[in-house]
C-alpha positions in Angstrom: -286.7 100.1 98.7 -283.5 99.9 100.8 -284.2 103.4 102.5 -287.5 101.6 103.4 -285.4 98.3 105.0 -283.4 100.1 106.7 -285.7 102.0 108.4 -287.7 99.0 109.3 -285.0 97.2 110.6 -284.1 100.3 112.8 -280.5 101.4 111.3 -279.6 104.7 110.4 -277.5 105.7 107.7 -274.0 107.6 108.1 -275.7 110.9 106.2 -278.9 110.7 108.8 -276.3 110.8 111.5 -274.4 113.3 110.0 -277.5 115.6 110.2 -278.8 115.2 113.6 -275.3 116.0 114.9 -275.5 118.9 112.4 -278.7 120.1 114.3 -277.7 118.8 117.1 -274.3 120.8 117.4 -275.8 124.0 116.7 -278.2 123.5 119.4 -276.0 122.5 122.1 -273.6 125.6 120.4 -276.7 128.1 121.0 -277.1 126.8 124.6 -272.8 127.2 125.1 -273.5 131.0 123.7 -275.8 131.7 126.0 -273.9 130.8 129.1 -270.6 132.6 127.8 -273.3 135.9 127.3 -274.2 135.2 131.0 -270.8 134.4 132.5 -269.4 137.5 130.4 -272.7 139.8 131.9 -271.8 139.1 134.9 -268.3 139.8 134.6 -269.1 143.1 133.3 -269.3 142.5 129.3 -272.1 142.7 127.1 -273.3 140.1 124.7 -271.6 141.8 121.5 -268.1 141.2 123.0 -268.5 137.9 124.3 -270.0 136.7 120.7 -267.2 139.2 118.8 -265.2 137.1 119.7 -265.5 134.0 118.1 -264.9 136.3 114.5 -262.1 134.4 112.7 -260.5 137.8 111.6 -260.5 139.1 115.2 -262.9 141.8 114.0 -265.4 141.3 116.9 -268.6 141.5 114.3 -271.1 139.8 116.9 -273.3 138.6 113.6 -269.9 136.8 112.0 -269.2 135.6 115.7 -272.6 134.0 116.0 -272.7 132.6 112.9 -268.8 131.0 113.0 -269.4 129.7 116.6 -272.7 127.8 115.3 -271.5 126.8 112.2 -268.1 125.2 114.0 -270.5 123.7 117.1 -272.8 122.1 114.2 -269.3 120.6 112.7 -268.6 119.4 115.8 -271.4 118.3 116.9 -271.7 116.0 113.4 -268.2 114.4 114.2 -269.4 113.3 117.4 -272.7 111.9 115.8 -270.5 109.9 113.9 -268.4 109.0 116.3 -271.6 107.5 118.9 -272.5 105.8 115.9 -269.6 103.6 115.3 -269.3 103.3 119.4 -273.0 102.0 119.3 -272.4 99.3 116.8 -269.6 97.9 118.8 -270.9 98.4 122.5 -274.7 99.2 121.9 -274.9 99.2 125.5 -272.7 102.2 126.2 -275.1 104.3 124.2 -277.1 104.8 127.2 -274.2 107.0 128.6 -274.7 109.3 125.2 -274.4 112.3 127.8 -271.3 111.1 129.6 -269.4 110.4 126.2 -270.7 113.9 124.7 -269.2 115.5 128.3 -266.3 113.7 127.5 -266.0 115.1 123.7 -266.9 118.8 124.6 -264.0 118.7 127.8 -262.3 117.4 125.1 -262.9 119.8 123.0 -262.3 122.4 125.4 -258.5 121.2 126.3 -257.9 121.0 122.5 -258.3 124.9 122.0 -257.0 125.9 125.4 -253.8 124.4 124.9 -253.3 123.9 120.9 -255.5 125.8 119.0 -256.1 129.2 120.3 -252.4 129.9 121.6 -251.6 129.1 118.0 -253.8 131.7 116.5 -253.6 134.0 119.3 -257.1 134.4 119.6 -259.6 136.6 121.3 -261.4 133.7 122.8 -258.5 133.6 124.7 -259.9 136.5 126.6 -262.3 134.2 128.2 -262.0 133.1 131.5 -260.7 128.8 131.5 -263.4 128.1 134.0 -266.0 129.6 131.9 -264.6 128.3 128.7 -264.6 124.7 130.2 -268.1 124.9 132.0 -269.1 126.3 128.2 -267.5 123.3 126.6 -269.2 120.7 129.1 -272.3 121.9 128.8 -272.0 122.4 125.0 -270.8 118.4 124.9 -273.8 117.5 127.6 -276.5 118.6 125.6 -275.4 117.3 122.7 -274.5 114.0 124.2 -278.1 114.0 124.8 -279.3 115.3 121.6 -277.3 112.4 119.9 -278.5 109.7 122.7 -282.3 110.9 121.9 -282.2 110.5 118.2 -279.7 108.2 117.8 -280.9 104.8 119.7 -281.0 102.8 116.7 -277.1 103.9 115.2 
C-alpha cells in the first residue's frame, strides 16, 4: 500500500531515482561515444581506438571500452539523479533548469578527470583532444540533464 501512496501523491522513491539515472547515464554515455567516434573519424582514428580507450588496463579492447565507459556514465548518471532529487525537494522550481544543472555536472565531470583523475592514472583518454573531451562531457551531462528533468518532475 505505501508504494501505491506514494505514487498517488506523485513522489518518487530514492531507488526509482537511482534507476532512471542508471538508464539515463548510459544513454547520455552512448550519445558522448558517439561524438568521441566522430570527433576521432575526423581526426583520422577509427572507432576501435577512440572506444579502446576507455579499457581500465590500457589494453584498447574496444568491447571492454564500451562496456566500462557505459557502465561508469550509468554510475554517473545515477549520482546526478540523486543529486536533482534532493535539489528538487528544496528548490522544486530549479528543476525546470534539469539541462543546465546536468551541463553543469558533465563540465564538471569533465574538469575532474582532466586535471585529477586521468593524470593520476596516466591514462589513454588522455590522448583525447580537451576540446573534444569537454564538448563529450557537456553533451554527455545535457542529455542527461534532460533525461533526469523528463522523468523526474515529481522527485
Amino acid at each position: 500500500m505505501a508504494e501505491s501512496k506514494s505514487i498517488e501523491q506523485g513522489t518518487r522513491s530514492l531507488g526509482d531515482s537511482a534507476v532512471d539515472g542508471l538508464f539515463g547515464g548510459a544513454i547520455a554515455g552512448f550519445i558522448m561515444g558517439i561524438y568521441l567516434v566522430i570527433a576521432g573519424l575526423i581526426n583520422g582514428e577509427g572507432p576501435g581506438t577512440v572506444i579502446g580507450r576507455f579499457t581500465p588496463s590500457g589494453d584498447g579492447s574496444p568491447f571492454v571500452g564500451a562496456l566500462g565507459h557505459l557502465a561508469v556514465s550509468a554510475v554517473y548518471g545515477a549520482i546526478f539523479a540523486l543529486l536533482i532529487g534532493q535539489v528538487g525537494r528544496i528548490r522544486p522550481s530549479l528543476l525546470r533548469f534539469s539541462w543546465l544543472l546536468g551541463a553543469v555536472f558533465g563540465l564538471g565531470l569533465w574538469l575532474t578527470a582532466e586535471l585529477v583523475i586521468l593524470p593520476a592514472v596516466d591514462s589513454p583518454l588522455q590522448l583525447i583532444p580537451p576540446i573534444h573531451f569537454a564538448l563529450s562531457h557537456l553533451i554527455y551531462g545535457l542529455v542527461l540533464g534532460v533525461a533526469i528533468g523528463k522523468t523526474g518532475r515529481n522527485s
